[in-house]
C-alpha positions in Angstrom: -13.1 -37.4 -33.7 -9.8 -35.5 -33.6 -9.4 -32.4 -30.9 -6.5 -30.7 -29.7 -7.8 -31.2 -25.2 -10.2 -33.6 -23.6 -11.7 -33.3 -20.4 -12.6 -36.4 -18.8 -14.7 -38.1 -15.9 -16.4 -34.8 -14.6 -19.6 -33.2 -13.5 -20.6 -30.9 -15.9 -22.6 -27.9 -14.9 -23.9 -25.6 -17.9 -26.9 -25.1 -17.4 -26.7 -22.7 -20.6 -25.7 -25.4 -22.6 -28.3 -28.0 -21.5 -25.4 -30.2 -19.9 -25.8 -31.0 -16.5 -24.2 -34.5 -15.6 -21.3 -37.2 -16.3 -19.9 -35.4 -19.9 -17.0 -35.5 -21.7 -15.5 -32.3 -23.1 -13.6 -32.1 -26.2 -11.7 -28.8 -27.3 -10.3 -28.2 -30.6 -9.2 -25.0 -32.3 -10.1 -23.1 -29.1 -13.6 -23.8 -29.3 -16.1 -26.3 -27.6 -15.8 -29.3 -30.4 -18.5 -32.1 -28.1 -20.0 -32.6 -25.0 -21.0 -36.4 -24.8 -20.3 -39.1 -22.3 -17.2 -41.2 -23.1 -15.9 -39.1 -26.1 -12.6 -41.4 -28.2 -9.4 -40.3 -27.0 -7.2 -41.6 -29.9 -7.2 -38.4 -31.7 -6.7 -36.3 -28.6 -3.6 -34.3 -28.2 -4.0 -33.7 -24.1 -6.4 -35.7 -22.1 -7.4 -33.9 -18.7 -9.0 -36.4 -16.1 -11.2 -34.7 -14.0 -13.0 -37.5 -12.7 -14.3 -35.9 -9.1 -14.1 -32.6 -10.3 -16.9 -29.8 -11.0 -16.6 -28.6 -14.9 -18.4 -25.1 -15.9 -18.3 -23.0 -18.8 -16.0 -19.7 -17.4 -17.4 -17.9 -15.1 -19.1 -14.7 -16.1 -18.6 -11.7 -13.2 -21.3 -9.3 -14.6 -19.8 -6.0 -12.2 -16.3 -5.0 -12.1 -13.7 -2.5 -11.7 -10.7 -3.4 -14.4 -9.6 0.2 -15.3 -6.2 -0.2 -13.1 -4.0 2.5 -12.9 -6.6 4.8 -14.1 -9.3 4.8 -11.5 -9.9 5.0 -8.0 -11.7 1.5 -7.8 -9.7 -0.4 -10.6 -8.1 -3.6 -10.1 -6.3 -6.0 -13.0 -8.3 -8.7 -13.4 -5.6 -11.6 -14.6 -4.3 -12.3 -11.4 -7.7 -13.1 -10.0 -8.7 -15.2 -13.5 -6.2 -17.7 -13.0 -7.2 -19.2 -9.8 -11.0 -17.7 -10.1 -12.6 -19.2 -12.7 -13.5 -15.9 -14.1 -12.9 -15.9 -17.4 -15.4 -12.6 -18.8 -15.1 -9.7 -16.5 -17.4 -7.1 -17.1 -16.2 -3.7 -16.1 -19.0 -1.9 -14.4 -18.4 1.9 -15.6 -15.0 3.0 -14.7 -14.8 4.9 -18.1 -16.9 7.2 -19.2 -17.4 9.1 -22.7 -13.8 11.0 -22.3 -11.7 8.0 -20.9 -13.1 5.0 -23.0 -10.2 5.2 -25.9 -7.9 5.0 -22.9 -9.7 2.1 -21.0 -9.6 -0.1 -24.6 -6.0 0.3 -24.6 -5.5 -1.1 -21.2 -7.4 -4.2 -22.8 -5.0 -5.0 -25.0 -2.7 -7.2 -22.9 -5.4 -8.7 -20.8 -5.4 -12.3 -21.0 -9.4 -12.1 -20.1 -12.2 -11.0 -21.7 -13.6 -7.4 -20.6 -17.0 -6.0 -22.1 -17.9 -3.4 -20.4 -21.0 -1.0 -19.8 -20.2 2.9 -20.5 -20.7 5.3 -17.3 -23.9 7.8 -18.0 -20.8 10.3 -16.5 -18.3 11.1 -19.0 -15.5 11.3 -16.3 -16.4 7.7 -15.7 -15.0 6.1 -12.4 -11.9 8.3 -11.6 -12.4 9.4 -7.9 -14.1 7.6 -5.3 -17.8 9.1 -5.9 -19.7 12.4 -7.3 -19.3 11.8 -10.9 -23.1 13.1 -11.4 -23.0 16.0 -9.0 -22.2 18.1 -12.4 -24.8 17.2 -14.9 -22.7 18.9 -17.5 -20.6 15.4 -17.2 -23.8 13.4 -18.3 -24.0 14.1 -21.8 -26.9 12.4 -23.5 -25.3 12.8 -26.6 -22.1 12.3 -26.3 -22.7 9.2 -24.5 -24.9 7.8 -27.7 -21.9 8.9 -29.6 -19.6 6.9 -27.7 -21.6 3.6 -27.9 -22.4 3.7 -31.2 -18.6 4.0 -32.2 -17.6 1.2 -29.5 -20.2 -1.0 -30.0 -18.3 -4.2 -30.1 -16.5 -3.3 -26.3 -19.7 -1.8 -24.7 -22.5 -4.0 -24.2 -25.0 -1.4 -21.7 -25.0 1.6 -19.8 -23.7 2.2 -15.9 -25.5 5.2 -13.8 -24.8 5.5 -9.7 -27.4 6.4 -8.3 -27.0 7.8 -4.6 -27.0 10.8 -2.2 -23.0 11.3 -2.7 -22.6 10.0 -6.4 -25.6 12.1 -7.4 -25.6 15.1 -5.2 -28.9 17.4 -5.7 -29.8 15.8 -9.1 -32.2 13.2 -7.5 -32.7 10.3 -10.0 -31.7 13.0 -13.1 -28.4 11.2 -14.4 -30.5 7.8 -14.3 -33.2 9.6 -16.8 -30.3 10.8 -18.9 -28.9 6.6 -18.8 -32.1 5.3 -19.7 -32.0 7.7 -22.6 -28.6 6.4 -24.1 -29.6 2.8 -23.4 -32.9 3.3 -25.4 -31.3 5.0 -28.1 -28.7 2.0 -28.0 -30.7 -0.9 -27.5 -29.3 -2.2 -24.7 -29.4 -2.4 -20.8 -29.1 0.1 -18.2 -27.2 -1.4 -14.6 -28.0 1.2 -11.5 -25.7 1.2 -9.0 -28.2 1.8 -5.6 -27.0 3.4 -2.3 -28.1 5.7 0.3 -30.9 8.0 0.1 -31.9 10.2 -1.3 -33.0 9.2 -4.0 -34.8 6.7 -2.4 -35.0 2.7 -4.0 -38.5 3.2 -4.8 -38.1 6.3 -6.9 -35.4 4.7 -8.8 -37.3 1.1 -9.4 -40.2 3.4 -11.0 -37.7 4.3 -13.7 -36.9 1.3 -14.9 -37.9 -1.1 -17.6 -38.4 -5.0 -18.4 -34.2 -5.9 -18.7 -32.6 -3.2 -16.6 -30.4 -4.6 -13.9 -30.5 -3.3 -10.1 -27.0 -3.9 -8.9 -26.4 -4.4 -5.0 -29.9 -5.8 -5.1 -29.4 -7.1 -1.3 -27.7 -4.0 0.1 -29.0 -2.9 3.4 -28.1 0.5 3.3 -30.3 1.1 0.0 -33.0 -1.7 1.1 -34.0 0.1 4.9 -35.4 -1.9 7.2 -38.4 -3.0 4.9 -36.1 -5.1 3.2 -38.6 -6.0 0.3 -40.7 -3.1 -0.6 -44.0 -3.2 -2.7 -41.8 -1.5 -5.3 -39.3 -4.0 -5.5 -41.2 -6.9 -5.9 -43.4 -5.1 -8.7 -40.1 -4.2 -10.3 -39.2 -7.7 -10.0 -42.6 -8.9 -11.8 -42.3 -6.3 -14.5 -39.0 -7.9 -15.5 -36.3 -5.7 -13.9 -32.9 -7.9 -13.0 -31.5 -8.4 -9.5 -27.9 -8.6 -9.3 -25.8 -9.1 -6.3 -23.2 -7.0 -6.8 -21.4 -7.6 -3.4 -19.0 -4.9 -3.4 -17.5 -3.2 -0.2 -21.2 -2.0 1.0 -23.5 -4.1 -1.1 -24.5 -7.4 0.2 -26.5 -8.1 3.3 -27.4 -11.3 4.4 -30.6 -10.3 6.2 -31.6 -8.8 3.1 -30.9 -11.4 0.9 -33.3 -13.6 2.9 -35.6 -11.4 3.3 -36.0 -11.3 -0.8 -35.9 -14.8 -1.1 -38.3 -15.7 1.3 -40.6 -13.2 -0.5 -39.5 -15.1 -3.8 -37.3 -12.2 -5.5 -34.5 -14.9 -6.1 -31.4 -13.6 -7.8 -31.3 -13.0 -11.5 -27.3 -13.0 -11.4 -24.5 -13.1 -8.7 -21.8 -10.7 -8.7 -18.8 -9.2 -6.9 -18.2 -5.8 -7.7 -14.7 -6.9 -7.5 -12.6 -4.0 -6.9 -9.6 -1.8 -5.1 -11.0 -2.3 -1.7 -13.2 -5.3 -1.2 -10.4 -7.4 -3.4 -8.7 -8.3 0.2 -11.9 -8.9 1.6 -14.8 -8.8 2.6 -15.4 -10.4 -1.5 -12.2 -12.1 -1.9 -13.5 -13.5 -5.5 -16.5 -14.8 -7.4 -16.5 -18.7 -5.9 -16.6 -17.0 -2.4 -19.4 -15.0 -3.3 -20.8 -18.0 -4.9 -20.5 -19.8 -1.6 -22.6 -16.8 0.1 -25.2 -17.8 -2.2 -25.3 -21.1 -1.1 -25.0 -20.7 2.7 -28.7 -19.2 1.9 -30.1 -22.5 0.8 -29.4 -22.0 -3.3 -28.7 -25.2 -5.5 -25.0 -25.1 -7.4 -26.9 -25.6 -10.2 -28.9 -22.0 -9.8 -25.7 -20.6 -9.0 -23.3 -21.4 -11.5 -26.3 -20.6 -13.9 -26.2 -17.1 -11.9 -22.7 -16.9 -12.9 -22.3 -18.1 -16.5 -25.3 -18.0 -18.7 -27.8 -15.3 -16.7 -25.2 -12.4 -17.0 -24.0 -13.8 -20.4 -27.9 -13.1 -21.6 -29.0 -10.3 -19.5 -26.1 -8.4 -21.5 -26.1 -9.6 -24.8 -22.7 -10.8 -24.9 -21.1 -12.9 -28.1 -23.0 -15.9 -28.9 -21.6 -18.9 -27.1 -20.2 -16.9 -23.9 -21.2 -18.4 -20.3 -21.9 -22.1 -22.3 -19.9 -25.0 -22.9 -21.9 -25.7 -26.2 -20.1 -27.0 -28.9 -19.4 -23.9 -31.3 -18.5 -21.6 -28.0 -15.4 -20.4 -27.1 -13.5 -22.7 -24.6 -13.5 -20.9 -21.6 -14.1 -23.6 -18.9 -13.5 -23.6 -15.2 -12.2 -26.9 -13.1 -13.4 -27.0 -9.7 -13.2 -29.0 -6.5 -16.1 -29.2 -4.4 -15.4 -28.8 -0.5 -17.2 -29.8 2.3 -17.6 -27.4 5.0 -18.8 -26.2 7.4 -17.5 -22.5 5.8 -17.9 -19.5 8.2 -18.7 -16.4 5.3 -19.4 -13.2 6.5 -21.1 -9.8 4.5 -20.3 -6.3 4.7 -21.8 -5.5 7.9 -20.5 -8.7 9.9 -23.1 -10.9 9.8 -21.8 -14.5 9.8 -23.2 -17.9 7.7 -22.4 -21.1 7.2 -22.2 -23.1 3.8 -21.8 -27.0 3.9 -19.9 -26.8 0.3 -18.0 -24.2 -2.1 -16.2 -24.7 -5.4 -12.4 -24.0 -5.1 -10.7 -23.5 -8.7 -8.1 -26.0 -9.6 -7.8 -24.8 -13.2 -9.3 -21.9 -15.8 -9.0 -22.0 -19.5 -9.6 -19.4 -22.1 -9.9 -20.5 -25.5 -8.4 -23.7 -24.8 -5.3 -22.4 -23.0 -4.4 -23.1 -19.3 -3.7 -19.6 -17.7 -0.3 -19.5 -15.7 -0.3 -18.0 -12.3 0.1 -14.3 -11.6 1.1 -12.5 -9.2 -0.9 -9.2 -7.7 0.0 -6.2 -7.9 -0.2 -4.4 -3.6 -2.6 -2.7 -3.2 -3.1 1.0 -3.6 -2.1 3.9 -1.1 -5.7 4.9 -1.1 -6.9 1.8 -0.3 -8.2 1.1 3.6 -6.8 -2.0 5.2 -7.2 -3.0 8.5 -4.1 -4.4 10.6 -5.0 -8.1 10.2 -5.3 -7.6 6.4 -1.7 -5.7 5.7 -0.4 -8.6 8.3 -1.8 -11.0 6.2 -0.6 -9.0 3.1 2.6 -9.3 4.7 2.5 -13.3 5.5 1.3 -14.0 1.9 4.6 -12.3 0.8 6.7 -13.6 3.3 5.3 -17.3 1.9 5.9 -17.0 -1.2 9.4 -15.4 -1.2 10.3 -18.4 1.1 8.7 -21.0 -1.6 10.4 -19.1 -4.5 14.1 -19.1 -2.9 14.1 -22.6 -2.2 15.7 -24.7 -5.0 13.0 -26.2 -7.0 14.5 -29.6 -6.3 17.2 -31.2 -5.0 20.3 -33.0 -6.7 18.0 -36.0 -7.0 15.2 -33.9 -9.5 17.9 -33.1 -11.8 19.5 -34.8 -14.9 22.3 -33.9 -16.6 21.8 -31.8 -19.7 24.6 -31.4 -21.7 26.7 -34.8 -20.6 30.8 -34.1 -21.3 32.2 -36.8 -23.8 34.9 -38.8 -22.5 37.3 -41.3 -24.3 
């Protein structure tokens, strides 16, 4: 069998894919060509040995902020990808109806792939909140408009719903997103918060498919934790997503749901301006959150590849390493801990393992390292973060002015003729 990259020797997790075990994976073209133990190598133009290693299809982050530049909570996503394993970043609302021709163009020198879901607010994401508080802004029929003529960027519909995002309006601008979803076909993601509205009133609202991102925030959960709401919303078919964000992701609250068996449908980041330096970091360390609670790797990485890939509708083959899919595959180490985690209010956990990422391909091709961009002036840091800022800069300046070798790493490259 000919192929153009071979992966070798390592545990396979796909649970999309129906490949969990010893596999071989063979590329060619930029799409998965097998996944078989001991696959020929003859025909093989690069062999990767990754014997000891953890394989998954590229990891699917179903809420984030990629509208850099443009918005207050936008990030660019390649930098993260490369040492990630995030290879389909879903952009969680930063445009709206009047931005979206704006936010396609920034797509077009990402190295990553960005569906995204449309904000119910046509001003999208700009500011830091209050994009409801004028209702003029949530324009049923613009919005359909808009989806219907970017159908093949915007895979579901994004509506905030809290006491400073919403204002007065109460769960309004979520009636006007469930419109647009239903004349669309597809799903609606609801961003919870404080009261009012309360959790309850928006869970009534929703149907079999809709997504409640933030699912284990604290501040929208109150001290019940796991209302009678929540768990019939769970029964009916409603999605929990993690959504860890800057204010999104408790631990108490998390176990709480679990224990009352509302597991997870997907695990997220909300990756964005000011929870990029912490407390998120990236997907892997939320996905090591998720199993300081007790979850198997195997429910996680599903939580991260083929549950968001689904719950969305995205392209067929997306979040799978089956053969016919695009080649977006993650390399990972697995590390043994103990690893101290923390959420957003403090609260401290251990996990025994996490994944690190050695390695992330898109369509076959090895992404290159890239630096970040600093972060914005808007942006809150505390001390020990700009310090660390600081030292991270300081480290690589140091390892970038060094010679790359020494006399004995060279050769000599144009040798002088002599008589």
């Amino acid at each position: 069998m000919s192929g153009d990259l071979l992966f070798t020797g390592g545990r396979v997790i796909d649970v999309g894919g129906g490949h969990v075990g010893r596999f071989d994976v063979a590329v060619h073209g930029g799409r998965i060509a097998a996944v078989a133990p001991d696959l020929p190598r003859d025909a093989t133009t690069e062999v990767v040995d990754v014997t000891g290693k953890v394989l998954t299809p590229g990891l699917v982050d179903m809420h984030t902020h990629v509208h850099t530049g443009a918005t207050y909570w936008g990030i660019d996503p390649d930098p993260v990808a490369w040492y990630s394993g995030v290879t389909t970043w879903v952009d969680a609302g930063s445009s709206g109806a009047y931005s979206v021709d704006a936010f396609r163009a920034s797509l077009r020198h990402r190295r990553v792939r960005v569906p995204a879901l449309l904000n119910i607010s046509a001003v999208g994401l700009t500011g830091r909140t209050g994009e409801n508080r004028e209702l003029d802004n949530c324009d049923v029929d613009l919005a359909i408009e808009t989806m219907r003529d970017n159908r093949d960027l915007l895979v579901g519909v994004k509506v905030r719903v809290d006491r400073e995002t919403v204002g007065r309006h109460g769960v309004t601008p979520l009636r006007r997103g469930i419109a647009v979803a239903e004349a669309c076909a597809v799903p609606v993601m609801v961003h919870i918060g404080a009261a009012p509205p309360s959790l309850d009133e928006v869970l009534a609202l929703l149907r079999p498919g809709d997504i409640i991102t933030h699912c284990a925030s604290a501040i929208a959960a109150g001290p019940g934790r796991v209302s009678p709401a929540m768990r019939d919303a769970y029964a009916n078919g409603v999605l929990l997503d993690i959504g860890h964000g800057s204010g999104g992701f408790a631990f108490d609250t998390l176990e709480a749901q679990l224990e009352a068996g509302l597991v997870p449908h997907t695990i997220s980041t909300d990756l964005h301006a000011r929870c990029l330096y912490g407390p998120v970091f990236d997907l892997p360390t939320t996905m090591a959150k998720l199993l300081a609670v007790g979850l198997p790797v195997e429910e996680v990485v599903a939580a991260t590849t083929i549950r968001p890939a689904r719950a969305l509708g995205l392209p067929e083959g997306v979040g799978t390493l089956a053969p016919g899919a695009p080649a977006d595959v993650a390399v990972f180490r697995v590390e043994d801990g103990p690893f101290e985690l923390v959420d957003v209010h403090q609260q401290r956990r251990s996990a025994k393992q996490r994944l690190v990422n050695e390695a992330t391909y898109i369509a076959g091709r090895l992404l290159p390292p890239l630096l970040p961009e600093p972060p914005r002036p808007w942006i809150p840091l505390t001390p020990e973060q700009r310090q660390a800022l600081n030292r991270r800069t300081d480290m690589l300046r140091a390892m970038l002015v060094t010679p790359l070798v020494g006399a004995d790493g060279l050769t000599e490259q144009f040798p002088v003729t002599r008589n």
